[in-house]
Backbone as CSV, one residue per row, in Angstrom:
resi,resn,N_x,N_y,N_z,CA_x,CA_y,CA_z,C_x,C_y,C_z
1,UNK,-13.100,1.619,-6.318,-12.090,1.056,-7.190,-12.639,1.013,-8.610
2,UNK,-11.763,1.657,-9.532,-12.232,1.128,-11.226,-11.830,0.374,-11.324
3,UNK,-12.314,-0.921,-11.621,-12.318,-2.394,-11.979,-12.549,-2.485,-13.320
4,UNK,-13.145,-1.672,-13.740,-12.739,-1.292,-15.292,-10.982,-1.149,-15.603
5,UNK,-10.477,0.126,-14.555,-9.262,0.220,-15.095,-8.142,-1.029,-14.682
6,UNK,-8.808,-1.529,-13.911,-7.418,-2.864,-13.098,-7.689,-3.680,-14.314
7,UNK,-8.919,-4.209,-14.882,-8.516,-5.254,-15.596,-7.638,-4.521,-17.158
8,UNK,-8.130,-3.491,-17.255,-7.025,-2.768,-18.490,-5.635,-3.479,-18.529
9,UNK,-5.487,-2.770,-16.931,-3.999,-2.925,-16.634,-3.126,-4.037,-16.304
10,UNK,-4.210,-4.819,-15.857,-3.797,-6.154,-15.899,-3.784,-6.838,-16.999
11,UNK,-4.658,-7.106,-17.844,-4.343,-7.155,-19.357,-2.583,-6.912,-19.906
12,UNK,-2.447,-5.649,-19.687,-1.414,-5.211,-20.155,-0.032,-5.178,-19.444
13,UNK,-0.236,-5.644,-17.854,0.843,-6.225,-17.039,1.244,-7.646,-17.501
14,UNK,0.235,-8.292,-18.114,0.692,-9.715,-18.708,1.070,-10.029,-19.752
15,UNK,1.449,-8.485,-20.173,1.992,-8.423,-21.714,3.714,-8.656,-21.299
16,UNK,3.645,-7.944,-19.915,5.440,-7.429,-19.538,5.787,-8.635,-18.394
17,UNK,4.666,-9.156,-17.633,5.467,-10.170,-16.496,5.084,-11.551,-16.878
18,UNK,5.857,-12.693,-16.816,5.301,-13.956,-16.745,4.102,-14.595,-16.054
19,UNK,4.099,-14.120,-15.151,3.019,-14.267,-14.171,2.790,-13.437,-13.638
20,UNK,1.143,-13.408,-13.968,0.429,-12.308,-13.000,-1.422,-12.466,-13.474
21,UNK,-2.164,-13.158,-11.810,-3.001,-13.370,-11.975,-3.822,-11.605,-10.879
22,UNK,-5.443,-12.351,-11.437,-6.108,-11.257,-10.962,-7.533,-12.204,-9.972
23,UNK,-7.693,-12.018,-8.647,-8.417,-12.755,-8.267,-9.272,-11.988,-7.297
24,UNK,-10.931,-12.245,-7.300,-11.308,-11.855,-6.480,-11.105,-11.906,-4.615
25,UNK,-11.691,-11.193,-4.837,-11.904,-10.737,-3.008,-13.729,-11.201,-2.467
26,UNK,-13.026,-12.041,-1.122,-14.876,-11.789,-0.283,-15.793,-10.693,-0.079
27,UNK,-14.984,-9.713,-0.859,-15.824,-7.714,-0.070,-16.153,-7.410,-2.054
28,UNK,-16.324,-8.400,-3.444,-16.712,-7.868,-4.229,-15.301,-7.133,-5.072
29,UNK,-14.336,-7.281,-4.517,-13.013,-6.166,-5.210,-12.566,-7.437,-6.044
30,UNK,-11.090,-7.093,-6.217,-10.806,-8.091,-6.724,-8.397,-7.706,-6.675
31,UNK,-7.940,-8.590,-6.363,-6.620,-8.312,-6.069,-5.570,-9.330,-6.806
32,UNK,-4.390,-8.545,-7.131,-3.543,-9.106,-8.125,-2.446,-9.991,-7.293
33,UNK,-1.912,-10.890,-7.854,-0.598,-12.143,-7.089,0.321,-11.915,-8.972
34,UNK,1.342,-11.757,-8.129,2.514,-12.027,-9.337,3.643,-12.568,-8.377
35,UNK,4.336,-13.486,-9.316,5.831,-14.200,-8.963,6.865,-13.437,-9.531
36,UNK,7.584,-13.200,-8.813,8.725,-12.284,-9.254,10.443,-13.212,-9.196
37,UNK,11.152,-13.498,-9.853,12.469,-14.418,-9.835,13.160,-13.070,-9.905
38,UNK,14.605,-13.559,-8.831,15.650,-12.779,-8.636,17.141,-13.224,-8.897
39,UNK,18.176,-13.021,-8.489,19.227,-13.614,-8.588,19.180,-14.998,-7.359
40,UNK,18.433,-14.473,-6.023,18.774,-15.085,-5.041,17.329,-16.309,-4.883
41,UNK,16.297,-16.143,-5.781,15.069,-16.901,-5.574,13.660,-16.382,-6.461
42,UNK,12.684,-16.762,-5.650,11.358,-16.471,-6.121,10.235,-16.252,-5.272
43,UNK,10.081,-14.769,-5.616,9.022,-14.129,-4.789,7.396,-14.641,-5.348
44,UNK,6.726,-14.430,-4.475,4.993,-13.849,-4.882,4.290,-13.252,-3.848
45,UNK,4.132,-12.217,-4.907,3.265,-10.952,-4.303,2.186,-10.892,-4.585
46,UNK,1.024,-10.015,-3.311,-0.345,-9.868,-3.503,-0.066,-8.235,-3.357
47,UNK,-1.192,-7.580,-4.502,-1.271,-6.494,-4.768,-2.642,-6.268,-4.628
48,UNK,-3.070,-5.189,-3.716,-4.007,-4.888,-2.990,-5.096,-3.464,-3.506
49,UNK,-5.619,-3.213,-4.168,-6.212,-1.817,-4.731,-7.077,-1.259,-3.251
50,UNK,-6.656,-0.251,-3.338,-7.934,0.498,-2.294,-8.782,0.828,-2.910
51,UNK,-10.072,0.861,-2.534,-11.492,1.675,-2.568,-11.280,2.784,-3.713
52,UNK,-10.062,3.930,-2.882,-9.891,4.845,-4.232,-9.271,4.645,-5.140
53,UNK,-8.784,3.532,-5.563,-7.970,3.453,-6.925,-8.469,4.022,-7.976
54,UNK,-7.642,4.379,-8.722,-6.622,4.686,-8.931,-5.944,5.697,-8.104
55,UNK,-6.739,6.737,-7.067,-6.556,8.110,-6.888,-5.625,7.391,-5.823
56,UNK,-5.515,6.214,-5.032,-4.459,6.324,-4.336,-3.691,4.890,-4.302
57,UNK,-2.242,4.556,-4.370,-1.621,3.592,-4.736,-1.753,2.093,-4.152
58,UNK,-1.864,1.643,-5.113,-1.892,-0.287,-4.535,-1.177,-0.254,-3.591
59,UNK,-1.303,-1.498,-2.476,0.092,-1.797,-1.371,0.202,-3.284,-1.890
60,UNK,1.250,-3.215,-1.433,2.224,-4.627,-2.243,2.274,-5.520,-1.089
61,UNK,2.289,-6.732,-0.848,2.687,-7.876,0.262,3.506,-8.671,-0.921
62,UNK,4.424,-8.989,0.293,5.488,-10.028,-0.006,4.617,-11.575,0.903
63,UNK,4.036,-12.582,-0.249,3.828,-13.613,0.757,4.840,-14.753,1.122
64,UNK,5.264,-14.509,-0.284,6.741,-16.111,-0.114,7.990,-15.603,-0.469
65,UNK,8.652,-15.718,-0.069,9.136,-16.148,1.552,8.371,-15.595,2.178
66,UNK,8.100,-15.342,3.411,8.477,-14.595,4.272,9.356,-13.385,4.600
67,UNK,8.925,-12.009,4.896,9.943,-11.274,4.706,9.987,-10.482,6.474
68,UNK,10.747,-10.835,6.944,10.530,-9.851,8.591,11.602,-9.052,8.382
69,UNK,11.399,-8.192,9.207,12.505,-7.010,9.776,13.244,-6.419,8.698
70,UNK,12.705,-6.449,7.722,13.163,-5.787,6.406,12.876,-4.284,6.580
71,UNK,13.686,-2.879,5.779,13.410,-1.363,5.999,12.524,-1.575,5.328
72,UNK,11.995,-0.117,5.307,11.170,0.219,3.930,9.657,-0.850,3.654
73,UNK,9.435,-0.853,4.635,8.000,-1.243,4.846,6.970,-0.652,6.078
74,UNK,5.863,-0.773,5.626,5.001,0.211,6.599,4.328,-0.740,7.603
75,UNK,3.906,-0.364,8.239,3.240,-1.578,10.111,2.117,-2.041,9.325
76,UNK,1.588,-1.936,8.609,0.996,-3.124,7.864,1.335,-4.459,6.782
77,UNK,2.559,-4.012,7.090,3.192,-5.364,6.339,3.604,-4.737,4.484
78,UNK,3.183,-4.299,4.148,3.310,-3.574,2.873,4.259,-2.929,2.824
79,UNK,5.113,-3.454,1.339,6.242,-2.719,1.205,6.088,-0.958,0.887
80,UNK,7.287,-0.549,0.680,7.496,1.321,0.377,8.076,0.805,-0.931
81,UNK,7.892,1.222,-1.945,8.190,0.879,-3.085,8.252,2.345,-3.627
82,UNK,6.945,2.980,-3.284,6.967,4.407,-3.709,6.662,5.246,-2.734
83,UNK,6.946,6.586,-2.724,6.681,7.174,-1.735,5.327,7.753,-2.508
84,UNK,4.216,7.496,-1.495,3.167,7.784,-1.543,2.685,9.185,-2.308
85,UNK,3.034,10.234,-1.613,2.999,11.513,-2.847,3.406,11.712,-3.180
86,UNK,4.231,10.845,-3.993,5.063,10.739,-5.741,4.075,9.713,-6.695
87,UNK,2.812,9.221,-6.534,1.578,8.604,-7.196,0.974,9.509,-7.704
88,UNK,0.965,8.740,-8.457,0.563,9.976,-10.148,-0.843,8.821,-10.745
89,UNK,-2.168,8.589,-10.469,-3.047,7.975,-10.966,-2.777,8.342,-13.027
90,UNK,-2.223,9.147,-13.284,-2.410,9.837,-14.549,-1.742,8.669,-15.723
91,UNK,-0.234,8.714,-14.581,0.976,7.742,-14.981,0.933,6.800,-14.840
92,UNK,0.661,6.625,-13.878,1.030,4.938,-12.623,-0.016,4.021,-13.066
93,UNK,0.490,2.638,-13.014,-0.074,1.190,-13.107,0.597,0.184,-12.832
94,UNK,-0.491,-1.012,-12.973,-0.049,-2.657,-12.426,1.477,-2.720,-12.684
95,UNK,1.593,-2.314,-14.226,3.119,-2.825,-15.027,3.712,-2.172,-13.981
96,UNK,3.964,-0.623,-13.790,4.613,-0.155,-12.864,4.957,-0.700,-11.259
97,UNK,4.021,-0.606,-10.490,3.688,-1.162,-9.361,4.854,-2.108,-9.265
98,UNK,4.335,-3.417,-10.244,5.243,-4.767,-10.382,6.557,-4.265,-10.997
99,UNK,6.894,-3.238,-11.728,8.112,-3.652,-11.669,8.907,-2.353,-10.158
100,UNK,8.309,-1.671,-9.841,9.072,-0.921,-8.846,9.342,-2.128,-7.786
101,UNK,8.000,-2.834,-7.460,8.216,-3.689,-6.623,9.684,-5.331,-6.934
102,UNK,9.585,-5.462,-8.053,10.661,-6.064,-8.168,12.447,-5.359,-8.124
103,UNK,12.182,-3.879,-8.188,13.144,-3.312,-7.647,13.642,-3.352,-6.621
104,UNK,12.535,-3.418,-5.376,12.394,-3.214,-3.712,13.148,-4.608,-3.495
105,UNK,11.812,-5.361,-4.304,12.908,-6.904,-3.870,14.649,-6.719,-3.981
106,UNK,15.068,-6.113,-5.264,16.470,-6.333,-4.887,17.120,-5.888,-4.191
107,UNK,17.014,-4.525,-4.109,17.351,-3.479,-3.176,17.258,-4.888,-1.734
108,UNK,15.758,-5.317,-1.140,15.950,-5.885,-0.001,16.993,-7.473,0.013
109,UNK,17.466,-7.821,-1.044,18.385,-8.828,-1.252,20.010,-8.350,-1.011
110,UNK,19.873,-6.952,-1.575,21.487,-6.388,-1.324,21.718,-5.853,-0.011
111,UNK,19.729,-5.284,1.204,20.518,-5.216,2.594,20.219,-6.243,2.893
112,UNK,19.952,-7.334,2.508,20.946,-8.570,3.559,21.906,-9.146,3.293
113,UNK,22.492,-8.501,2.389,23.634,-9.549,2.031,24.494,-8.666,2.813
114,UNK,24.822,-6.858,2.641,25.707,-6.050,2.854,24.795,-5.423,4.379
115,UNK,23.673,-5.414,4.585,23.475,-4.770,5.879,22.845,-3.238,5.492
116,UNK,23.331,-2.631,4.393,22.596,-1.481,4.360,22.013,-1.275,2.751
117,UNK,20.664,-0.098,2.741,19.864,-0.139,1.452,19.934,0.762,0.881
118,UNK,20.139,-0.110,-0.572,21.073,0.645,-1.504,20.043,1.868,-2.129
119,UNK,20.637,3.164,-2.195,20.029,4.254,-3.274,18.794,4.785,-2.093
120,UNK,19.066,6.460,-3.127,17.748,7.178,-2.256,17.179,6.895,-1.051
121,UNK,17.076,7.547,-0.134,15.445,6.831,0.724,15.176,8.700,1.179
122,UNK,13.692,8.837,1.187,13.032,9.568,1.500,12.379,8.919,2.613
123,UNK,12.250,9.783,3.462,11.261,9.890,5.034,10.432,10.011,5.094
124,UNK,9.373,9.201,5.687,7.916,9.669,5.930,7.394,8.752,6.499
């Protein structure tokens, strides 16, 4: 992980979100929590860097609420926000991440209200 580049980006994610902290990890890393407000409430998310970061994309957890049986999440609990080889290390960051992920949130607010999720979905 460049921990050089997370704190860049985190720096500069707290230029665009109200909240968004950066906290270590027991393994030496270190992982991001942001609160996200919607029409229907208030999320907070833990954002997770792998080993290869940048070369391969954060995974996002939803901790509050609780989110079960929601689409568009992978068997580790981590949302699909992006499809994985559409990550562009060149492009992509925290700001990003957080706001795709506050997208997902709505998207997952409109299938429960209506039952199905709105826009695009790619397979994989």
């Amino acid at each position: 992980m460049d921990i050089n580049r997370v704190q860049r980006e985190f720096a500069e994610a707290q230029k665009t979100f109200a909240y968004v902290e950066l906290h270590p990890t027991s393994d030496g890393k270190v992982y991001a929590r942001t609160a996200l407000q919607t029409t229907v409430g208030t999320y907070v998310l833990s954002i997770r860097f792998p080993e290869s970061y940048p070369n391969e994309m954060p995974r996002v957890f939803v901790d509050t609420p609780p989110i079960s049986n929601a689409p568009h999440r992978y068997q580790g609990g981590h949302i699909c926000y992006l499809h994985p080889s559409m990550w562009n290390p060149g492009i992509h960051h925290l700001t990003f991440v957080i706001g795709r992920a506050a997208k997902w949130l709505n998207k997952y607010e409109i299938w429960r209200y209506r039952g199905t999720w709105p826009g695009a979905e790619i397979k994989h």
